[in-house]
N, C-alpha and C positions, 0 to 999 in steps of 0.2 A: 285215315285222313291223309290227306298228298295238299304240303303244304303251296299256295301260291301266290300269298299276299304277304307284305309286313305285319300288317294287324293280325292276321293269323298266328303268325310265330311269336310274337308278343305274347298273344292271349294262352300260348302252349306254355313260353315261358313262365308267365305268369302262376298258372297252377301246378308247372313241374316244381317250381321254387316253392311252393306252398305243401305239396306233399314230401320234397326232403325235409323242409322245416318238420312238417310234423313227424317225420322218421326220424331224426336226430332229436328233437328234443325228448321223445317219447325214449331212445338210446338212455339220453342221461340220465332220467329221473327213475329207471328200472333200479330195483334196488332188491335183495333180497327181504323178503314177507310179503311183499306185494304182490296182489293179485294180477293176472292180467287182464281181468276186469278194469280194475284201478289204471291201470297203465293203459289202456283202451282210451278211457275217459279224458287222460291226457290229450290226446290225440284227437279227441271227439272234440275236446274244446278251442283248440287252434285250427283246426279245420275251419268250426263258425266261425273264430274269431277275425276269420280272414274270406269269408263270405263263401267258402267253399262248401260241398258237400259230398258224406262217405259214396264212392261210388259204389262199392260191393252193397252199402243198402238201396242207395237210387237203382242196381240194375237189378239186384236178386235179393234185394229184403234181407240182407244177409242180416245175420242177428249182432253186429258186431260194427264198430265204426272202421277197424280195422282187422284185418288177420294176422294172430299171435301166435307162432307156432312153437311148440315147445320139445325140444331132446327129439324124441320116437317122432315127431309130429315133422315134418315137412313144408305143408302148405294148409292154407284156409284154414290155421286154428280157429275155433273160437274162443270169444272171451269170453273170459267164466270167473271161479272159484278157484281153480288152478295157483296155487303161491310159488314164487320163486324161490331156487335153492343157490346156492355157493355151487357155482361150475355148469351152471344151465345154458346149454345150446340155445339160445332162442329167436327166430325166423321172425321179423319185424316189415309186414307190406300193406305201404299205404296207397290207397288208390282215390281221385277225388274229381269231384265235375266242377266246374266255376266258370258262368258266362255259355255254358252249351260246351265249354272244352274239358275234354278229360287227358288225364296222367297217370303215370303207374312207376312205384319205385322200391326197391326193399333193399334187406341185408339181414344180414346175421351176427349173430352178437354173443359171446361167452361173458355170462354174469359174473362178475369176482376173477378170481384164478381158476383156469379148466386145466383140464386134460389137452400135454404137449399134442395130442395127436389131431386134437380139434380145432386149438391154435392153429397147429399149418394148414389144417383145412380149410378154416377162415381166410388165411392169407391166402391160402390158393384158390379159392373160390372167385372171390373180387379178381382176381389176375385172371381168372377163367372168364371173368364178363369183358373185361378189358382187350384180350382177345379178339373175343366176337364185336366188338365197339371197333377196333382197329380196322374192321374187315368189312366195315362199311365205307360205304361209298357210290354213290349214282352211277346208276347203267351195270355194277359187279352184279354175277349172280347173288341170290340170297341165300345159297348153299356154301357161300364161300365163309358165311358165318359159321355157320355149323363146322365144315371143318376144321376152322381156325380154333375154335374153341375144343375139338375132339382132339385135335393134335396136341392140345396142350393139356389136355386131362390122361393122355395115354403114356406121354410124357414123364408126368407123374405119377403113373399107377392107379389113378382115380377113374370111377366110372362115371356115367351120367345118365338121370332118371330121362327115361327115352318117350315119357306120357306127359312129360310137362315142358311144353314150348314157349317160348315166345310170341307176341301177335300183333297185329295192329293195334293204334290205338289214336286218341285226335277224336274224333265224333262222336264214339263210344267206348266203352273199357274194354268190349275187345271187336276190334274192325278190321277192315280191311289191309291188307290180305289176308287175315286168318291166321292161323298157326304157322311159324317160321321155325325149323327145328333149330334146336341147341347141339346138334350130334349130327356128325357125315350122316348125308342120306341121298345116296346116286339119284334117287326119283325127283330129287328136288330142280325143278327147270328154271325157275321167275330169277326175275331181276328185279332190283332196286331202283324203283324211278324216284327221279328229280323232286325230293319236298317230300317222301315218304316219310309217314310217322310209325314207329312201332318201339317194341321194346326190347331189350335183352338181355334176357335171365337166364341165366344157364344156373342146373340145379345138379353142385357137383356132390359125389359121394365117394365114403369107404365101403363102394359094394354094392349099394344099391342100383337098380334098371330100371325099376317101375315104380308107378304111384300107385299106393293102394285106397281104399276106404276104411278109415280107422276103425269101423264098428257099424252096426243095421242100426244104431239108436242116432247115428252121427253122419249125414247125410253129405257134410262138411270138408272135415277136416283130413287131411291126405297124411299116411305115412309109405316107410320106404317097401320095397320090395326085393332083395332078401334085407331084413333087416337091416341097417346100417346107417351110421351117421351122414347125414345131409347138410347142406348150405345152397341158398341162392344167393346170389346178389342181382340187383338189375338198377335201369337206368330206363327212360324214355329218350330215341334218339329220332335226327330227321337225317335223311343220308341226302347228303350234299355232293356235288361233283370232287370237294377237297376233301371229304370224310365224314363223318358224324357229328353233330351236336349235338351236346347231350344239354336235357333241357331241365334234367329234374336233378338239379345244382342247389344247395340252399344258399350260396352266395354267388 
């Protein structure tokens, strides 16, 4: 989507605000013994209650209103049977259509007290989207994200899963232009036009490169490549001539 009206960026706002609502309140009410089934349901239900709907089921049926990813898991959990523990990693991405407009938003979460080393990774995670947020702007290449966000994960010793990008989004959950990398990548040529919609999630790690397929029975859900703990955070931004807005705000 290449925004060019008011009523368009309204109607963005509109359901950026609606999917951090649902990723924030689905945050607080995680609790240990809960399923993330249960915690799905959360989110299933402010979604309608806000006239919204799960985009991962409107594009691909996904089994899940949202994806819960947990510890080993990455991306595209599903929700299941799965219960929470004291110190769980857990990857919280809501995506939602309302009005013909879609959004896309996530973060990562330590259940209870974790492990110091996951902490910082949480904190440097978000500061790794933050990066690539700062490094928008109309008419910049759109490699200028990528590095900004690589410079700041090398910086800190962290690596970044190199199979899970960024992309458009506005029309559909994932549009035009396609995949935008989270990581230097000399091949990358495009620029950022005027009212471009897309997201940025950079998925930082202790180690990990690539995204794998959790299992032949799970068609789903992604973990790391070499093993390793993971976090994303993202946002839905439109890149403007003075920088980003970010649209998926819950306030």
């Amino acid at each position: 989507m290449t925004i060019t009206t008011e009523e368009q960026l309204e109607q963005l706002k509109a359901i950026g605000r609606i999917c951090a609502l649902a990723r924030e309140t689905m945050a607080a009410a995680m609790e240990v013994g809960m399923t993330t089934r249960e915690l799905d349901e959360i989110g299933a239900r402010l979604l309608a209650e806000h006239g919204a709907q799960s985009a991962p089921i409107v594009t691909y049926d996904f089994p899940g209103a949202t994806c819960i990813s947990v510890n080993e898991e990455i991306a595209h959990g599903i929700p299941g049977d799965r219960v929470f523990r004291e110190g769980d990693l857990v990857n919280i991405d809501v995506s939602a259509v309302k009005d013909g407009v879609f959004a896309d938003c996530g973060a990562s979460y330590i259940l209870g007290k974790g492990d110091q080393r996951l902490v910082n990774l949480c904190r440097d995670g978000k500061k790794a989207m933050w990066a690539g947020i700062n490094a928008v702007k109309a008419g910049a290449p759109l490699g200028d994200i990528g590095d900004a966000i690589g410079k700041f994960a090398k910086k800190g010793g962290y690596t970044l899963i190199r199979n899970l990008a960024s992309h458009g989004v506005g029309d559909s959950l994932h549009d035009e232009p396609g995949e935008i990398p989270t990581w230097p990548d000399r091949s990358e040529r495009r620029r950022m036009a005027n009212g471009l919609v897309f997201t940025i999630e950079p998925f930082l790690s202790l180690g990990g490169r690539m995204a794998d397929q959790k299992s032949e029975d799970d068609e789903w859900t992604l973990i790391s490549r070499p093993a390793a703990p993971c976090v994303q955070y993202e946002h839905t931004v439109v890149a403007t001539p003075r920088g980003a807005v970010v649209v998926t705000l819950a306030a």
